[in-house]
Structure formats: structure tokens, C-alpha cells
C-alpha positions as protocol buffer text, in pm:
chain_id: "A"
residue {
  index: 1
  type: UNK
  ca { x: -1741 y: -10101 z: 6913 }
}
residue {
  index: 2
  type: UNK
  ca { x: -1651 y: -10321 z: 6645 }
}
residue {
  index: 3
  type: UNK
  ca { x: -1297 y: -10477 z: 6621 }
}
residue {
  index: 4
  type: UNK
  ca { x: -1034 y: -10665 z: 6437 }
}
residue {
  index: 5
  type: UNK
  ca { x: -773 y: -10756 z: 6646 }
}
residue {
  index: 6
  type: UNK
  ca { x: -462 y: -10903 z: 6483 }
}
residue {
  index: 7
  type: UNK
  ca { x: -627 y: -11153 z: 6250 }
}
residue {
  index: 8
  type: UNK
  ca { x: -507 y: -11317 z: 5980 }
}
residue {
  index: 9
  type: UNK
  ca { x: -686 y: -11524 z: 5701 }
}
residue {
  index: 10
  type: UNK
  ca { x: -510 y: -11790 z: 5467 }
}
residue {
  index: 11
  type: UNK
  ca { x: -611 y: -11955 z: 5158 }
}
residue {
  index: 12
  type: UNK
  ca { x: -367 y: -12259 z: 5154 }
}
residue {
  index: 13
  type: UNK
  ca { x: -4 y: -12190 z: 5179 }
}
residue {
  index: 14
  type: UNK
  ca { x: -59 y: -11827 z: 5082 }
}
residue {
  index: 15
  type: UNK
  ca { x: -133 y: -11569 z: 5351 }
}
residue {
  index: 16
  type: UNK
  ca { x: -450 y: -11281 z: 5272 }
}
residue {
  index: 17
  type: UNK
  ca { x: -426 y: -11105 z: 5587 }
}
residue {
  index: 18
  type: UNK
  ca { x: -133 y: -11116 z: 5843 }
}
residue {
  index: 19
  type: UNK
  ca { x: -197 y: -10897 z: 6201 }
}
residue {
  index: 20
  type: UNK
  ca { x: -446 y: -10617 z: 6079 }
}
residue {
  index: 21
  type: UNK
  ca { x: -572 y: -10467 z: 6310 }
}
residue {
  index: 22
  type: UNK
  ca { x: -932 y: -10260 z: 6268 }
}
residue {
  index: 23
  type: UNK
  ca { x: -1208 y: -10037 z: 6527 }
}
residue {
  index: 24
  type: UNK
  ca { x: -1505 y: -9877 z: 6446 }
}
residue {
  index: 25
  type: UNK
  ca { x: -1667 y: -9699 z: 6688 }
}
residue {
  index: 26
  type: UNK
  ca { x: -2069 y: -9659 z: 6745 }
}
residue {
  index: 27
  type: UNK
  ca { x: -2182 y: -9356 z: 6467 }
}
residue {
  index: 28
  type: UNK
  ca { x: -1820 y: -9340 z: 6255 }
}
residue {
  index: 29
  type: UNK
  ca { x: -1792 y: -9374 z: 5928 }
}
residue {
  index: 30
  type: UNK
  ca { x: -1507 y: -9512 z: 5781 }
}
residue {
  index: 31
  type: UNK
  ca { x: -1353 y: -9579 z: 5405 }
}
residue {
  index: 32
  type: UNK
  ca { x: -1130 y: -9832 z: 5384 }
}
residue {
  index: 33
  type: UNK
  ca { x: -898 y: -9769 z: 5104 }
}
residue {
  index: 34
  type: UNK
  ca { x: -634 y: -10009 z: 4912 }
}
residue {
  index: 35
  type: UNK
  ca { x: -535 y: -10216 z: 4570 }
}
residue {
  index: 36
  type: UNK
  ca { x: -659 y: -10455 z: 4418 }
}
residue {
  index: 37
  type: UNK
  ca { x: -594 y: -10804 z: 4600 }
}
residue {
  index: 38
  type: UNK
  ca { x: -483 y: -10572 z: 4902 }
}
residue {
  index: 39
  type: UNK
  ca { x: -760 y: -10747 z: 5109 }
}
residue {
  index: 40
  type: UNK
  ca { x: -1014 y: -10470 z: 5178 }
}
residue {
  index: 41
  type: UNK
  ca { x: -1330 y: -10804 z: 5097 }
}
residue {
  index: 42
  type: UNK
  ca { x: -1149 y: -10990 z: 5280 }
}
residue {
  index: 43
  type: UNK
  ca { x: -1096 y: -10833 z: 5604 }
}
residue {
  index: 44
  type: UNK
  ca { x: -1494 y: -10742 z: 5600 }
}
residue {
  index: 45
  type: UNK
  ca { x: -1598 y: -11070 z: 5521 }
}
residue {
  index: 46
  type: UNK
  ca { x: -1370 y: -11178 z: 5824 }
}
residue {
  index: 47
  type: UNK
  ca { x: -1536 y: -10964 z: 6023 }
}
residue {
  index: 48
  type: UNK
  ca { x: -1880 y: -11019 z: 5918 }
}
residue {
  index: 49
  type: UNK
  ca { x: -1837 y: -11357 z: 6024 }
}
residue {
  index: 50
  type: UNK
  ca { x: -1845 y: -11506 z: 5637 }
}
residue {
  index: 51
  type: UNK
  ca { x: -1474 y: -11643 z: 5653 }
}
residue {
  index: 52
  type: UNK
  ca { x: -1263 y: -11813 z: 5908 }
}
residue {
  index: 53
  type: UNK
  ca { x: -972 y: -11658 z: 6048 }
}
residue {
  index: 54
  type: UNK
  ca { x: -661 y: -11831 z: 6135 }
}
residue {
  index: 55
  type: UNK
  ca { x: -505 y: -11613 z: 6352 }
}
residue {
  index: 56
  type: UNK
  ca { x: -638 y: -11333 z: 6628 }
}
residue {
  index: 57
  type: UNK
  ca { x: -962 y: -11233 z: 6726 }
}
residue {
  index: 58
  type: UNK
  ca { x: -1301 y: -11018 z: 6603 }
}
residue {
  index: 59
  type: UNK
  ca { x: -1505 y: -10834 z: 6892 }
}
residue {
  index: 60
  type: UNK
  ca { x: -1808 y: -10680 z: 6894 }
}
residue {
  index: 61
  type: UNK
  ca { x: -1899 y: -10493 z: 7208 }
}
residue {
  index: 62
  type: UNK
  ca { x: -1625 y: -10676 z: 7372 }
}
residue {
  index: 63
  type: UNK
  ca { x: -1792 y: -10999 z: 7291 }
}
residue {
  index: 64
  type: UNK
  ca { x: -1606 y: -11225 z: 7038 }
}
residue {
  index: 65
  type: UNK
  ca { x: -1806 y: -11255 z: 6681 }
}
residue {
  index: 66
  type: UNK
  ca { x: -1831 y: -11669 z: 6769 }
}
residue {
  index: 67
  type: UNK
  ca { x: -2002 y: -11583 z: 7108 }
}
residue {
  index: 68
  type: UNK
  ca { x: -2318 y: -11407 z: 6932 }
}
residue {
  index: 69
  type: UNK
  ca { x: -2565 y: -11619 z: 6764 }
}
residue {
  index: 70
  type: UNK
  ca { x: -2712 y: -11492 z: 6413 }
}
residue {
  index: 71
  type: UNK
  ca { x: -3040 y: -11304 z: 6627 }
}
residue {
  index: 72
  type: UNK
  ca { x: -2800 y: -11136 z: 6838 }
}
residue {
  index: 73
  type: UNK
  ca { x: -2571 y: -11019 z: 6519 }
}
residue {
  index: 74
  type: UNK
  ca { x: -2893 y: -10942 z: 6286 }
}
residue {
  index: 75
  type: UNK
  ca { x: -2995 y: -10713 z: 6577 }
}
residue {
  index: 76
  type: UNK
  ca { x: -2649 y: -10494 z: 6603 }
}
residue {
  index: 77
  type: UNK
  ca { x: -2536 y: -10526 z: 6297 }
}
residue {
  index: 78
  type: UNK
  ca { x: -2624 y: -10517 z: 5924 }
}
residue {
  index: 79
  type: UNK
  ca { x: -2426 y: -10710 z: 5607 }
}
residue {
  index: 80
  type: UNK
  ca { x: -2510 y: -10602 z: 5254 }
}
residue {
  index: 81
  type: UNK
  ca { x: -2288 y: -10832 z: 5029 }
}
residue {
  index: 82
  type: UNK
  ca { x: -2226 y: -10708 z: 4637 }
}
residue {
  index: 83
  type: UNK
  ca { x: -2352 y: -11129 z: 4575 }
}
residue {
  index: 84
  type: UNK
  ca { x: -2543 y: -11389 z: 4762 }
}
């Protein structure tokens, strides 16, 4: 299981993310669906590990994201960003 637990992400003063909350479960597929500047990138580069959070916490198997090292993640996980 993969989880967002009440995280939040800031840029400054101004708040991206406040409390969302996400799980994805082993084998579902999931859209996630919103506006532009709603924060869709930004809650999955939160979770990914790209970003830092201010707020809350990101599990993976129960495990928090900053607990795995980069073997570990490359092993249960896979990140395909739109740039590098």
C-alpha cells in the first residue's frame, strides 16, 4: 500500500497542498482528476519523494518514504517524470 497521509507542501507563504489525504492499494489503478494548479504534480511528486513536505506523512508498506533508501524504492516502485 501506498499512502499520503495528511501532507501538505508550501512554496513560501503560499500553501500547494493542505491535509490530502491519498491510498493506493497493490494492483489498483487510479486517475486522479482536477484543474489546473489544483495540485495533481504536486501531490505525486510529494509522494515520489521529489519534493519536501511540510506537514504529515507518506508510507509505503507502512514504512515512511524517508525510511527506504533509493534500492529499496527502485525495487517497489517505478517514477516516470514528463522531464528530467
Amino acid at each position: 500500500m501506498f499512502e499520503a497521509k495528511n501532507i501538505s507542501v508550501s512554496a513560501g507563504a503560499k500553501k500547494i497542498l493542505d491535509a490530502v489525504s491519498l491510498e493506493i492499494k497493490a494492483g489498483e489503478v487510479i486517475a486522479l482528476l482536477g484543474a489546473n494548479g489544483a495540485g495533481k504534480s504536486t501531490l505525486l511528486k510529494a509522494m515520489c519523494g521529489d519534493i519536501k513536505i511540510s506537514d504529515g506523512e507518506i508510507l509505503l508498506e507502512n514504512r515512511r518514504l524517508s525510511e527506504w533508501n533509493h534500492c529499496e524504492l527502485a525495487r517497489k516502485r517505478a517514477v516516470l517524470p514528463q522531464h528530467s
